[in-house]
DRENDO-1510 file (C-alpha; in Angstrom, 1 decimal, always signed):
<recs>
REC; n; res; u; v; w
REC; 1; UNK; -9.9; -62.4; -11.5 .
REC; 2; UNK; -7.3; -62.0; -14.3 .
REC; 3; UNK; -4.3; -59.9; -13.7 .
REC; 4; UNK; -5.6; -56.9; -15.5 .
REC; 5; UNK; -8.6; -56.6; -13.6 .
REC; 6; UNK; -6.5; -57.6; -10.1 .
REC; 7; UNK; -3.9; -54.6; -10.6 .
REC; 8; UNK; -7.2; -51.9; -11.6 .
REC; 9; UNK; -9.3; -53.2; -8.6 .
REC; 10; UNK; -5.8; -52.8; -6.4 .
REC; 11; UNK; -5.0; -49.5; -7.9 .
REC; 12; UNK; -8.1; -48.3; -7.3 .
REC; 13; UNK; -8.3; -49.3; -3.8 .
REC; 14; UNK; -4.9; -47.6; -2.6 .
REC; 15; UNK; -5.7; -44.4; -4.5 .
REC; 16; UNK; -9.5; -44.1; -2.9 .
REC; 17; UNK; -7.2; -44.7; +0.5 .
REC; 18; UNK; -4.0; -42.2; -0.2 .
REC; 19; UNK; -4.8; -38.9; -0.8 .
REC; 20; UNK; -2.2; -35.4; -0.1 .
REC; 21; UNK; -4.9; -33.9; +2.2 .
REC; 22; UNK; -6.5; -35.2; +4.9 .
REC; 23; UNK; -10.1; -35.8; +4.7 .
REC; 24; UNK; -11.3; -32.7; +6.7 .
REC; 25; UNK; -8.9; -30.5; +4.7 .
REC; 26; UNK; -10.3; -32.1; +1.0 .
REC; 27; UNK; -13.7; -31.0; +2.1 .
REC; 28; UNK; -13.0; -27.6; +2.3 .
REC; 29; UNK; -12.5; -28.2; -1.9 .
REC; 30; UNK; -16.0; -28.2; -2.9 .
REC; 31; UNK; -16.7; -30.0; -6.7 .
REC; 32; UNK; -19.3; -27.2; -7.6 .
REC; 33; UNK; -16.1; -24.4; -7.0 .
REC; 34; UNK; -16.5; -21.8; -10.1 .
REC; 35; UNK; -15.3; -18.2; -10.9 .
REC; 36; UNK; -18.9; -16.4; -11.0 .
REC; 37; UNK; -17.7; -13.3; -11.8 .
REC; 38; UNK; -14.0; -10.6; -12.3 .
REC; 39; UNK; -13.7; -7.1; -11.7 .
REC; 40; UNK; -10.6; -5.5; -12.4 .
REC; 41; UNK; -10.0; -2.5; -9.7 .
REC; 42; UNK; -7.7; +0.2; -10.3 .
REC; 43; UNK; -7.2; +2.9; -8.3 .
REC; 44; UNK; -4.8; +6.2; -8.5 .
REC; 45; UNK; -2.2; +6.2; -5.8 .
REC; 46; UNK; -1.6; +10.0; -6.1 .
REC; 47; UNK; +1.5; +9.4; -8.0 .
REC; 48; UNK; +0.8; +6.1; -9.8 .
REC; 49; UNK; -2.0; +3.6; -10.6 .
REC; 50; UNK; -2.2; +0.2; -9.3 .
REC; 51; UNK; -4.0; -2.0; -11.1 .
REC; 52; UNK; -6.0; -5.1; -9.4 .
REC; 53; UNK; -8.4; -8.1; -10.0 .
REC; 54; UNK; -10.6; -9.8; -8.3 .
REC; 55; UNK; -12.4; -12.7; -8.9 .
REC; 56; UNK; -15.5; -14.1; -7.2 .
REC; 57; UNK; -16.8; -17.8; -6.9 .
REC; 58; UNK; -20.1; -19.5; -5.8 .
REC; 59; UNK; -18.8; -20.4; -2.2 .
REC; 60; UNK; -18.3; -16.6; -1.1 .
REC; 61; UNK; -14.4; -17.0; -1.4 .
REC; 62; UNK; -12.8; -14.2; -3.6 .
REC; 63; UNK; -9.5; -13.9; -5.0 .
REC; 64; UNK; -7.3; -10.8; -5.4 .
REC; 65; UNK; -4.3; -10.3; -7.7 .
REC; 66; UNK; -2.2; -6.9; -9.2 .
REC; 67; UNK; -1.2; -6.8; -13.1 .
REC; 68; UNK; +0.0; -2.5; -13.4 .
REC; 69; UNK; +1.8; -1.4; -15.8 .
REC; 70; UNK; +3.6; +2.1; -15.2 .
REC; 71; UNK; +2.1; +4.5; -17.7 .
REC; 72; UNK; +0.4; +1.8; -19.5 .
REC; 73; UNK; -2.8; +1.6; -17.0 .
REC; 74; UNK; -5.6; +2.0; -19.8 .
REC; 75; UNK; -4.0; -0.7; -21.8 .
REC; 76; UNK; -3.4; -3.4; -18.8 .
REC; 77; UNK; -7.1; -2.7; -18.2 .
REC; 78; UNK; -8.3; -3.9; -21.3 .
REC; 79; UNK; -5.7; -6.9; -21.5 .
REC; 80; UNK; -7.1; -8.1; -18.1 .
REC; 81; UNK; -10.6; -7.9; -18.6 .
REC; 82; UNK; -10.3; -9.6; -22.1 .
REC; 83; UNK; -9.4; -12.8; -19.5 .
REC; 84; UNK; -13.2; -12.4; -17.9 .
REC; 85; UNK; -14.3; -14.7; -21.0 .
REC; 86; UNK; -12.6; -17.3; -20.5 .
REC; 87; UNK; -11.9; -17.6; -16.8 .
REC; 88; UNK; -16.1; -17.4; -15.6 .
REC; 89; UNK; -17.4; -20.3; -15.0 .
REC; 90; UNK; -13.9; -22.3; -15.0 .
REC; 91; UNK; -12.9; -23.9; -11.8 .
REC; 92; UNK; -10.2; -21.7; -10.0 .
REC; 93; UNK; -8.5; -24.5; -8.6 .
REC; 94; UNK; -6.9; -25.2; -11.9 .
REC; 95; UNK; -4.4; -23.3; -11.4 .
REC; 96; UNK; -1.7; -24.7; -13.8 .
REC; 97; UNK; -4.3; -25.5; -16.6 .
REC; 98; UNK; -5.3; -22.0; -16.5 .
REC; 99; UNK; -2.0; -20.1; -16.9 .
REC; 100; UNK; -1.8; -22.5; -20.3 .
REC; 101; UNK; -4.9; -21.5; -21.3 .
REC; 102; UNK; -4.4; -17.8; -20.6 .
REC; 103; UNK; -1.5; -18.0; -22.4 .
REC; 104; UNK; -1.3; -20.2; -25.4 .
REC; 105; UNK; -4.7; -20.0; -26.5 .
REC; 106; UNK; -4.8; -16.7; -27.6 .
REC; 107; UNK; -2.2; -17.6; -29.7 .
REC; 108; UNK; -0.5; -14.3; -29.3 .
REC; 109; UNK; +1.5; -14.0; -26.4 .
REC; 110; UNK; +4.5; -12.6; -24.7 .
REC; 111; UNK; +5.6; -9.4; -23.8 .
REC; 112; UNK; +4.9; -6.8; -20.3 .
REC; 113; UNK; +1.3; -6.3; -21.2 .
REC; 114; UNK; +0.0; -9.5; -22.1 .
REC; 115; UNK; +2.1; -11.2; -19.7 .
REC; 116; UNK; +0.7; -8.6; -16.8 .
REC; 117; UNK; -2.6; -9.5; -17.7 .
REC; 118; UNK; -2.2; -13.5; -17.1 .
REC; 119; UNK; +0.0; -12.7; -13.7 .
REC; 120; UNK; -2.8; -10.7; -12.0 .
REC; 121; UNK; -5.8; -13.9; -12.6 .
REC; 122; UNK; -2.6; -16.2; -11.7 .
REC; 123; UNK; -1.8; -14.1; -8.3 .
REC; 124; UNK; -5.9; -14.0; -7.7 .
REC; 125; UNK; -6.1; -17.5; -8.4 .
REC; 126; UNK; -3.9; -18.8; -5.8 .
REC; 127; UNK; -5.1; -16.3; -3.2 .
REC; 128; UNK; -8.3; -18.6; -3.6 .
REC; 129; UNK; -6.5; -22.1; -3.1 .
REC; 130; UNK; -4.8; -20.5; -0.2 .
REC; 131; UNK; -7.8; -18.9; +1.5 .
REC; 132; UNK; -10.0; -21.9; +0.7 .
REC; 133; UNK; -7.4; -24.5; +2.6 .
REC; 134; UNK; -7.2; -21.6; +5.4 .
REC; 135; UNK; -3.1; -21.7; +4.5 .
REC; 136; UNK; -0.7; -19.0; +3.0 .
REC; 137; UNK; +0.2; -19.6; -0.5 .
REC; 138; UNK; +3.9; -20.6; +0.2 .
REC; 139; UNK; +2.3; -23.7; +2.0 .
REC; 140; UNK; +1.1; -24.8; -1.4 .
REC; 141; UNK; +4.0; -24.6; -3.0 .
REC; 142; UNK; +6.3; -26.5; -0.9 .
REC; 143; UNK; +6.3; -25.0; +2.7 .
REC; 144; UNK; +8.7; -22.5; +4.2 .
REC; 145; UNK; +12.0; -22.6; +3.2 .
REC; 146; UNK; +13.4; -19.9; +5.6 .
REC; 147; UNK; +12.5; -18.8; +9.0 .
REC; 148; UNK; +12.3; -14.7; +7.6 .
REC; 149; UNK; +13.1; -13.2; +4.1 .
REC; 150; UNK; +16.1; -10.9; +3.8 .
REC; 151; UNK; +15.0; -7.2; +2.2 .
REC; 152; UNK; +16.6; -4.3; +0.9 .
REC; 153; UNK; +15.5; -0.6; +0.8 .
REC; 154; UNK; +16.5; +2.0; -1.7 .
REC; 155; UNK; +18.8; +5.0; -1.7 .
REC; 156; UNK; +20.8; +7.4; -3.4 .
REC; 157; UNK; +23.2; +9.0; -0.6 .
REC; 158; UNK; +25.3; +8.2; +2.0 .
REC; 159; UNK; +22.3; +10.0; +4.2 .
REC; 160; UNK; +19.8; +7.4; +3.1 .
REC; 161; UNK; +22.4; +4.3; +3.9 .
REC; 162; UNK; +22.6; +5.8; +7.6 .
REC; 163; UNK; +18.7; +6.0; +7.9 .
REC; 164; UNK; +18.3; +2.3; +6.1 .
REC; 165; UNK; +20.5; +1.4; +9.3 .
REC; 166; UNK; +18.5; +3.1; +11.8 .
REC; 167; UNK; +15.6; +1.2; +10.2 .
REC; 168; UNK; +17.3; -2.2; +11.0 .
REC; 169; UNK; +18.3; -2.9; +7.6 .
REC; 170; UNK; +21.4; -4.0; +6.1 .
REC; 171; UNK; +21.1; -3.8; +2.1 .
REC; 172; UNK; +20.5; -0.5; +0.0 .
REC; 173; UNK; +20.2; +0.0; -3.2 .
REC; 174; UNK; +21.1; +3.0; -5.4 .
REC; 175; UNK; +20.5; +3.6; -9.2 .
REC; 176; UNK; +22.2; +5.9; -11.7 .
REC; 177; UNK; +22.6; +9.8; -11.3 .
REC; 178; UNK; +24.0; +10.5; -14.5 .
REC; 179; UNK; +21.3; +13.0; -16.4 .
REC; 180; UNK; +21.1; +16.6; -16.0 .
REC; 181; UNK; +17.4; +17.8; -16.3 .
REC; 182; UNK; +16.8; +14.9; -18.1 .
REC; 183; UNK; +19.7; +15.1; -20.6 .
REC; 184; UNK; +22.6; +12.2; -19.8 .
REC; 185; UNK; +26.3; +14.2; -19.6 .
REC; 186; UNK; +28.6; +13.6; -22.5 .
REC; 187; UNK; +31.3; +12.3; -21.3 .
REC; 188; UNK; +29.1; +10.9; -18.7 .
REC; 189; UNK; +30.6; +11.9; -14.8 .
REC; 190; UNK; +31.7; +8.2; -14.0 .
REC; 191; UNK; +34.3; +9.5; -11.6 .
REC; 192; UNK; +31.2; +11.1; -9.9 .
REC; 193; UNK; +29.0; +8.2; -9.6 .
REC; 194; UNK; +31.6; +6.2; -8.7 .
REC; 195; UNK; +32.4; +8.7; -6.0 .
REC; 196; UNK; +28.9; +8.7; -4.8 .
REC; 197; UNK; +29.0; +4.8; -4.6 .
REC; 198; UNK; +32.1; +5.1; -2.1 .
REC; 199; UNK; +30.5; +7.4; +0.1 .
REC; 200; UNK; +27.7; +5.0; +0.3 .
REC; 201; UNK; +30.2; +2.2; +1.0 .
REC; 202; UNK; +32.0; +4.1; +3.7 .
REC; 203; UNK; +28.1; +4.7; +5.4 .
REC; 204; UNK; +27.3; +1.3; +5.2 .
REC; 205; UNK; +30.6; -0.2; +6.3 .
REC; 206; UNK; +32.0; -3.7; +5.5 .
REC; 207; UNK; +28.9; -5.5; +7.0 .
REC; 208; UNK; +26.3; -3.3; +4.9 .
REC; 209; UNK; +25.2; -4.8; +0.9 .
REC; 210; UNK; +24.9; -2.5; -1.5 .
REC; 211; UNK; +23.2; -2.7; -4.5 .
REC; 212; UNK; +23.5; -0.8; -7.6 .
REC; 213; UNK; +20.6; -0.5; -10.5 .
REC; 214; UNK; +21.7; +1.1; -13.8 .
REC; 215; UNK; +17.8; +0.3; -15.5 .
REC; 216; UNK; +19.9; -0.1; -19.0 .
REC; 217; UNK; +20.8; +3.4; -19.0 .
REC; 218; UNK; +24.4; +2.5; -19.7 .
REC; 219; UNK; +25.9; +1.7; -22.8 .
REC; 220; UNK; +27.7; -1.8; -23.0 .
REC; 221; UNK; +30.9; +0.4; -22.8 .
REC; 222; UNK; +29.5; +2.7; -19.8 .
REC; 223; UNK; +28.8; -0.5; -18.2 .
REC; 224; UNK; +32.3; -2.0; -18.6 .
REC; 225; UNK; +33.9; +1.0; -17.0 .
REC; 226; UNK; +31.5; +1.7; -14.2 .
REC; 227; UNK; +31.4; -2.3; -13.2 .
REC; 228; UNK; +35.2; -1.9; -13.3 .
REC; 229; UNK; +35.5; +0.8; -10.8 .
REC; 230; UNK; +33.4; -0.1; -8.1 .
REC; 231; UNK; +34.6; -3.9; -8.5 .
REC; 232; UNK; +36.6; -3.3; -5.3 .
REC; 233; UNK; +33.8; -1.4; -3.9 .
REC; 234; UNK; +32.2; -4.8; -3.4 .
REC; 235; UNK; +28.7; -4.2; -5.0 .
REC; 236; UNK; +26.1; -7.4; -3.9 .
REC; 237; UNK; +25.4; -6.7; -7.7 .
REC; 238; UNK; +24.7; -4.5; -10.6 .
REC; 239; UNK; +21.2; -4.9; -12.4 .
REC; 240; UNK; +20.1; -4.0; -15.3 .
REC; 241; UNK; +23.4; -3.1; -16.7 .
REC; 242; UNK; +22.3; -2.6; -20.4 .
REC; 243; UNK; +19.9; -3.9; -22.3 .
REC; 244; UNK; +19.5; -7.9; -23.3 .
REC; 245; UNK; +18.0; -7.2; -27.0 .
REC; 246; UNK; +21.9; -8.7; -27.8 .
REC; 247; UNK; +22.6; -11.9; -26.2 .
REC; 248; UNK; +26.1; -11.6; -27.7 .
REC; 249; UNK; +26.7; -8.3; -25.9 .
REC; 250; UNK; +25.8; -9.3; -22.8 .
REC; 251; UNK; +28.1; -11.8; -22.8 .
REC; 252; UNK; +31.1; -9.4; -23.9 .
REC; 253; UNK; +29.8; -8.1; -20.8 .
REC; 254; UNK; +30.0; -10.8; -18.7 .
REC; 255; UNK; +33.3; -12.0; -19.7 .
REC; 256; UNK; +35.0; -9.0; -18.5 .
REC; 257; UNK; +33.5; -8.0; -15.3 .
REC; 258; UNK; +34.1; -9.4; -11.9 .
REC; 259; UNK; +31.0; -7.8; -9.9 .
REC; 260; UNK; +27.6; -10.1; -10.0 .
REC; 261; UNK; +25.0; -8.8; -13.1 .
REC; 262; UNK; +21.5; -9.5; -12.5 .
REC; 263; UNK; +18.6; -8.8; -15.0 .
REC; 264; UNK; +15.2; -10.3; -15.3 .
REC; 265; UNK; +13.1; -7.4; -14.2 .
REC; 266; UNK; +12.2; -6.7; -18.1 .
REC; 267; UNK; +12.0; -10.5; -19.3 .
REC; 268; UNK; +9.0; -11.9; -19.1 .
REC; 269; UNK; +8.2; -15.9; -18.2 .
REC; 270; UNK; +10.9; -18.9; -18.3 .
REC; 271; UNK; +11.4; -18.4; -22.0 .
REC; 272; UNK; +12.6; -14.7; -21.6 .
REC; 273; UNK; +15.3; -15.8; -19.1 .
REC; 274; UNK; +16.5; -19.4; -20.5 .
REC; 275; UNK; +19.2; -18.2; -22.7 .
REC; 276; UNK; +20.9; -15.6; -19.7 .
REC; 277; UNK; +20.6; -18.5; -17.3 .
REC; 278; UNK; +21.9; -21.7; -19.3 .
REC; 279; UNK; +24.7; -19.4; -20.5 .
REC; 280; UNK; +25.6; -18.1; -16.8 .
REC; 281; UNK; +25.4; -14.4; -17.9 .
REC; 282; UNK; +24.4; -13.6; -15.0 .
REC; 283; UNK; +24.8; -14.2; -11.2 .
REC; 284; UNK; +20.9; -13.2; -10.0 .
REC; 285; UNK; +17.7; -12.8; -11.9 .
REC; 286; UNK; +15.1; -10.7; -10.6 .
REC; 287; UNK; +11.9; -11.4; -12.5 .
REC; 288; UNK; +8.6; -9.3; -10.8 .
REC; 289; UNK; +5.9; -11.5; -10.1 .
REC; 290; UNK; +3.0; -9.2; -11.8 .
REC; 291; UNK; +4.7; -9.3; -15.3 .
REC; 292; UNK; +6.6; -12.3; -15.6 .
REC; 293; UNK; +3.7; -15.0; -15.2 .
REC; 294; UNK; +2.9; -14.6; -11.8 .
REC; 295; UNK; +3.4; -16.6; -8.6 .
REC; 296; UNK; +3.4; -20.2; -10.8 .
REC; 297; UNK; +6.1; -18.5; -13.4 .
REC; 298; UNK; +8.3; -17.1; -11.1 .
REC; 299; UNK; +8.4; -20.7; -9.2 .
REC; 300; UNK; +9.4; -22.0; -12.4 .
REC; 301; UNK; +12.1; -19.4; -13.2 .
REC; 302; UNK; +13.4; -19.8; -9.6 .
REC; 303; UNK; +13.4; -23.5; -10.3 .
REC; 304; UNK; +15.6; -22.7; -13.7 .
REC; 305; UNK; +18.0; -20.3; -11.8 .
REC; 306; UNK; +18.8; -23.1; -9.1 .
REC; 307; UNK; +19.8; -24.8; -11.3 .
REC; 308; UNK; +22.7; -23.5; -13.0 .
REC; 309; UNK; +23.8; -22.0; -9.3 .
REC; 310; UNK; +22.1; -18.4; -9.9 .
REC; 311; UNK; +20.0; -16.7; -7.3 .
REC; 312; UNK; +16.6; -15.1; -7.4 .
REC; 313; UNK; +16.3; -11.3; -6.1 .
REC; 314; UNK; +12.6; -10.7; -7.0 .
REC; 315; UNK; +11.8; -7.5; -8.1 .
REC; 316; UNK; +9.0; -5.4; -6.5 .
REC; 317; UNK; +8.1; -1.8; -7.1 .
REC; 318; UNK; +4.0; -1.3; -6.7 .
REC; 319; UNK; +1.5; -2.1; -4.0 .
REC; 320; UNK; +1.7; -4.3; -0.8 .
REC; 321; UNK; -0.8; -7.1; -3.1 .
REC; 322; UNK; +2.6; -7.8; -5.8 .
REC; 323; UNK; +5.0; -7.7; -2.1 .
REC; 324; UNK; +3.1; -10.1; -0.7 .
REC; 325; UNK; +2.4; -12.5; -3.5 .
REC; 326; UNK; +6.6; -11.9; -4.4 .
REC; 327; UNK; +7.2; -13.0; -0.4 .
REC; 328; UNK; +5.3; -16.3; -0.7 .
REC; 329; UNK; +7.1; -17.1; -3.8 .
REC; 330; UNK; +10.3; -16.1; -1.5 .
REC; 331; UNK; +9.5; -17.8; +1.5 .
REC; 332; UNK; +8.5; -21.6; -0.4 .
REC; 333; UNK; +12.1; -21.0; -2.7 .
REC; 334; UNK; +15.9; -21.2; -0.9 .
REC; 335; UNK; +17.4; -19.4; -3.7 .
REC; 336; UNK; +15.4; -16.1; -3.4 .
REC; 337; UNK; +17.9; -14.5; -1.3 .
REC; 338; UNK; +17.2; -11.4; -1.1 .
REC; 339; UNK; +13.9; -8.9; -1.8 .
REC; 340; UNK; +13.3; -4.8; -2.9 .
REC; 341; UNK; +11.1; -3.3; -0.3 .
REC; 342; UNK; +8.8; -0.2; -0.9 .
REC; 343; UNK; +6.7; -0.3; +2.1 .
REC; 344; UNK; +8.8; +0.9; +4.7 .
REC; 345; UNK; +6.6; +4.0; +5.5 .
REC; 346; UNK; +3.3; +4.5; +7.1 .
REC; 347; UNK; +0.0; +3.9; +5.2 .
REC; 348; UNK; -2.3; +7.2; +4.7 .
REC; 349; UNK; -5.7; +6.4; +6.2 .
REC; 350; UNK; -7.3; +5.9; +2.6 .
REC; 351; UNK; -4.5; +3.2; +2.2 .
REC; 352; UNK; -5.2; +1.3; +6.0 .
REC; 353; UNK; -9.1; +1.0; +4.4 .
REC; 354; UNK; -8.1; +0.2; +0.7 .
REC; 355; UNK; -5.9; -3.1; +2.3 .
REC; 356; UNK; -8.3; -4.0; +4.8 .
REC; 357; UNK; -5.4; -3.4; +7.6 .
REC; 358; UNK; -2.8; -5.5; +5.9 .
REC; 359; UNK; +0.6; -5.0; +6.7 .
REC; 360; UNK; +3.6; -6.5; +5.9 .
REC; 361; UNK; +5.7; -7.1; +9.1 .
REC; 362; UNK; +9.2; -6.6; +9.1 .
REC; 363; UNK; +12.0; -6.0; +11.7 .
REC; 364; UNK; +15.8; -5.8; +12.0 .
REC; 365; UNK; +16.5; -5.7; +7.8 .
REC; 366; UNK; +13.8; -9.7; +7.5 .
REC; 367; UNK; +10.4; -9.9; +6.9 .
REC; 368; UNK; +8.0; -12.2; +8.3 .
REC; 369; UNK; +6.6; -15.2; +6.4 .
REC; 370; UNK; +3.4; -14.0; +5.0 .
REC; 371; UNK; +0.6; -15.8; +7.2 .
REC; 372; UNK; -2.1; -15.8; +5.1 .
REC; 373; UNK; -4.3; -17.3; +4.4 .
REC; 374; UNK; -3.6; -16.7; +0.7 .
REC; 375; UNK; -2.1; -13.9; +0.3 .
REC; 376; UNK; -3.2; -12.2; +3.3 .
REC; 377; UNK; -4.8; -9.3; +1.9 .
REC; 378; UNK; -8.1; -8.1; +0.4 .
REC; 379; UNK; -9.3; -5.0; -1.4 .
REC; 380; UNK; -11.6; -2.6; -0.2 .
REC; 381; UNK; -13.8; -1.9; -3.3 .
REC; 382; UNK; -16.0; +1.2; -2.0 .
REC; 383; UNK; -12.3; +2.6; -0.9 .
REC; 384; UNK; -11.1; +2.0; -4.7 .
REC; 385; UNK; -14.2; +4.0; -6.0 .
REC; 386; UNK; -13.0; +7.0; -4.3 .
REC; 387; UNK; -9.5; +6.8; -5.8 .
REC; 388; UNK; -10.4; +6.2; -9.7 .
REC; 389; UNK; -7.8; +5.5; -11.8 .
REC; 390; UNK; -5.8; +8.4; -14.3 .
REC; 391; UNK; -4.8; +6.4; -16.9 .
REC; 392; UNK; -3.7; +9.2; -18.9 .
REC; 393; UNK; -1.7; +11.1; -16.1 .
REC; 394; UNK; +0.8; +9.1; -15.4 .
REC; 395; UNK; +4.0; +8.9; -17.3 .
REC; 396; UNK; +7.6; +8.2; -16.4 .
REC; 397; UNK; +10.6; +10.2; -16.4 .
REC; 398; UNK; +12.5; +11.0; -19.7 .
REC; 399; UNK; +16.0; +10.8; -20.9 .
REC; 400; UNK; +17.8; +11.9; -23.6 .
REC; 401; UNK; +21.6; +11.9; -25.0 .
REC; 402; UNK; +22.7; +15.6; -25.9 .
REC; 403; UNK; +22.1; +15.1; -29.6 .
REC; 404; UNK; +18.2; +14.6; -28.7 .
REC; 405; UNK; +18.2; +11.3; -29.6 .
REC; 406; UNK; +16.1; +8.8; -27.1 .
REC; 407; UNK; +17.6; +7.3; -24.0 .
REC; 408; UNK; +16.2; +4.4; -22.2 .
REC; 409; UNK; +14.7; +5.2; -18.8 .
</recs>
């Protein structure tokens, strides 16, 4: 036996013995697995649509993800389904192959509503690994990192800070009040909001985070003097504080505040983020796990942020399918340190049947690690028929400066 032959045979003999999973565990990873077919489900919430997709495979085990776009519904339909072609008939375990393909094959790429389209198969995708090894999908991706996951609610008054509290929660966050019927004041009230901030400091006390989301309303100059004034108010940070279009402004920005910025909520994938992180314009990123690439791209961005010493506050702000599959990215990743809740309310009826019973348990401010397996929820397709989609009815607020002109909302 020459050496060539000696070191394949060997090779070949410790790979057939080592494997990551245990033989009972690689049996539940059948050769034949294939996507058989994908529906995409949305369904009108009474105030928004959510927008889901399931996939199906040839061992019974289906797959459910979320890719909504608010006010864009028709148009995240389309982009999803055009993903049916290519992902029947593929192997879902491919997980990382996939998101390349669903990505860089088309060519055109980039952007909320293609990027939407690739994080809902992604999301479903890995709710199949997961349910297929009977594991939650944070077990895949590294294990727990943390015993419970840290959440905020939202607020806009000292009132709402006191009933965050009674809830067990210690974080808040507030966003701008600085329109009038939908026109922003000239000179905008920064004494006011600033005011309004301190109340909701003096509710919350020293041991109580609050956060502050300005959703690029400001101007780079309305951001200066509004990060200035609550500096000593102690704000965990400010998001969204303009808009990144200008790199080089967001830096002016960054060299002369002392609060934390975060952004990340409107960039999509590793690439949309790589210049605010490798320049340390920021303190947090908060990339949502249904536009930014999904549970495998947000992994990735968290990996980036760590880093360069930034931390990860996902955003989350549509159904309990994108807060679980945001809290297994969370609980697998040290430097998510923090999450936006939505679901602290009771489910209507419909709701209970649409998730199957899913809930998302929380208590004293922390959430549970998500058990699973996968994501730990399903839809209820006969309970989506009843609540069809309204594309065209749903639109967000508008704003506008006092010349007319457009504001950004």
């Amino acid at each position: 036996m020459d050496r060539r032959t000696f070191l394949t045979a060997g090779m070949g003999g410790l790979l057939g013995a080592y494997t990551l999973f245990p033989q009972d565990v690689r049996a539940k990873l059948p050769n034949d697995l294939l996507v058989t077919e994908m529906k995409v489900i949305p369904v009108w919430t009474g105030s928004m649509n959510y927008v889901f997709v399931k996939l199906y495979t040839n061992h019974g085990i289906t797959g459910v993800g979320e890719g909504g776009l608010r006010g864009r519904a028709a148009t995240m339909i389309a982009a999803i389904q055009e993903h049916e072609r290519y992902i029947v008939g593929k192997n879902p375990l491919q997980i990382e192959k996939h998101w390349q393909a669903m990505y860089r094959w088309p060519r055109w790429r980039g952007g909320p509503i293609l990027n939407s389209a690739v994080s809902a198969i992604d999301i479903a995708l890995w709710d199949i690994a997961g349910k297929m090894l009977d594991a939650p999908i944070y077990q895949l991706l590294g294990g727990a990192a943390k015993e419970k996951i840290r959440l905020y609610v939202h607020g806009g008054s000292a009132e709402d800070v006191h009933r965050a509290k009674e809830l067990g929660f210690n974080a808040c966050k507030t966003g701008p009040s600085i329109a009038n019927n939908g026109v922003i004041q000239q000179p905008w009230d920064v004494k006011g909001e600033v005011a309004r901030f301190r109340e909701m400091r003096d509710a919350g006390g020293e041991d109580f985070d609050l956060l502050y989301d300005a959703h690029t309303q400001f101007k780079p100059e309305m951001a200066l003097e509004f990060c200035t004034r609550v500096e000593e108010l102690r704000p965990f940070f400010v998001e969204e504080p303009m808009l990144t279009s200008d790199i080089g402004k967001m830096k002016w920005l960054a060299d002369r505040v002392n609060v934390p910025l975060c952004q990340g909520e409107s960039q999509f994938m590793k690439f949309g983020l790589q210049e605010m992180i490798d320049h340390h314009l920021i303190s947090f990123v908060n990339p949502d796990v249904i536009h930014a690439g999904g549970i495998s791209e947000c992994k990735k961005i968290a990996a980036m942020a760590e880093a360069h010493f930034i931390d990860v506050a996902l955003h989350n702000a549509q159904s309990p399918v994108m807060t679980l599959a945001g809290l297994h990215v969370n609980a697998c990743t040290s430097n998510c340190v923090i999450h936006e809740f939505n679901q602290a309310r009771t489910y209507a009826p419909w709701e209970e049947e649409l998730y199957e019973g899913a809930h998302i348990e929380y208590s004293d401010g922390y959430a549970a690690l998500p058990p699973g397996p996968g994501l730990g929820i399903d839809i209820n397709e006969e309970e989506a028929k009843k609540h069809p989609a309204r594309p065209f009815a749903e639109t967000r607020g508008t704003l506008e400066w006092p010349d007319g002109s457009v504001g950004d909302t």
